[in-house]
N, C-alpha and C positions, 0 to 999 in steps of 0.2 A: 951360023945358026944362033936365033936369039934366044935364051934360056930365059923363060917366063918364071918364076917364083909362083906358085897360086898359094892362092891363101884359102884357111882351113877354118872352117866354121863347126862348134859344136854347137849340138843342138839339145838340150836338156828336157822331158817331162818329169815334173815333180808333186807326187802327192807328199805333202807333208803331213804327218803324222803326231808328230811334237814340238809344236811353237818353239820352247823354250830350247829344248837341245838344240834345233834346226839354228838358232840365234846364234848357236857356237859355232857352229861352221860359216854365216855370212860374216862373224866377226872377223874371219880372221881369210876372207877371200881373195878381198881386194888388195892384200898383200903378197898374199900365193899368185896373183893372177899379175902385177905389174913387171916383176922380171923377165916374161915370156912375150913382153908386147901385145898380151891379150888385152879385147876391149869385147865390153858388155855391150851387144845391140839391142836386145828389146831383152822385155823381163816382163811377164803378164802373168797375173794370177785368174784372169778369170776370160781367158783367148774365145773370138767367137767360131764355133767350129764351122765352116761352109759344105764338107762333105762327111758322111760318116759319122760313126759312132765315137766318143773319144771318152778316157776317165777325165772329170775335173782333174784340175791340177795347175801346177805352176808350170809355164813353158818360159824356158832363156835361152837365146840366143846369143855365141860369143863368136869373135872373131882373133884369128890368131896370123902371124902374117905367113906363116907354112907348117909344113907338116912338122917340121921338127922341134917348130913353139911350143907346137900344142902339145906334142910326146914328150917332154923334158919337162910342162906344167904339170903333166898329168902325173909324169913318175916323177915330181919334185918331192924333197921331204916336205916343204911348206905344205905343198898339196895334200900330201897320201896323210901328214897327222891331221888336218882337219876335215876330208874326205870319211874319219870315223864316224865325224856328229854326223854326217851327211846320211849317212848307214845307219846308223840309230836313230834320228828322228823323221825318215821319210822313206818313200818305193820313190825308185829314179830309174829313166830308162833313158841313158845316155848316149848319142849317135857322133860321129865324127863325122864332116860331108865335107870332100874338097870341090872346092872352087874353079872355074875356070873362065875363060876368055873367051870371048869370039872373036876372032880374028876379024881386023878393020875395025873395030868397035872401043 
């Protein structure tokens, strides 16, 4: 039996609330984010919605290569001390989605 690995994509909506603090959490992201093998897919501040109602906001899309990238960035210390600016200068409603495959494809 082949063991498939799926990989784990969060999916972030972000009102930001205060520029400047918010600044302190992108400073120090991409360094929380590269020991996990996370990568930034899209990052939009102004997404067009097709259905539905949505708040403005920033939408980012990351990908991570499984589930357990994503739990060890998420509970990393790097993560969790710059995760406060993220808490003080914005509302975020953060989803985890796993990935899959379709067979033959």
């Amino acid at each position: 039996m082949e063991i498939i690995i799926m990989t784990v994509y969060l999916v972030g909506h972000i009102q930001i609330t205060d520029p400047a603090r918010y600044h302190d959490y992108e400073a120090g992201f991409l360094d929380a984010l590269a020991p996990f093998k996370g990568t930034i897919l899209a990052a939009d501040d102004a997404p067009k919605i097709l259905e539905g109602e949505a708040q403005k906001g920033r939408v980012v899309i990351l990908s991570f290569p499984n589930q357990k990238a994503q739990e060890g960035w998420y509970a990393s210390d790097a993560y969790q001390t710059i995760m406060v600016a993220r808490h003080e200068a914005a509302n975020s409603q953060i989803m985890a989605v796993q990935g899959f495959e379709i067979p033959g494809q």
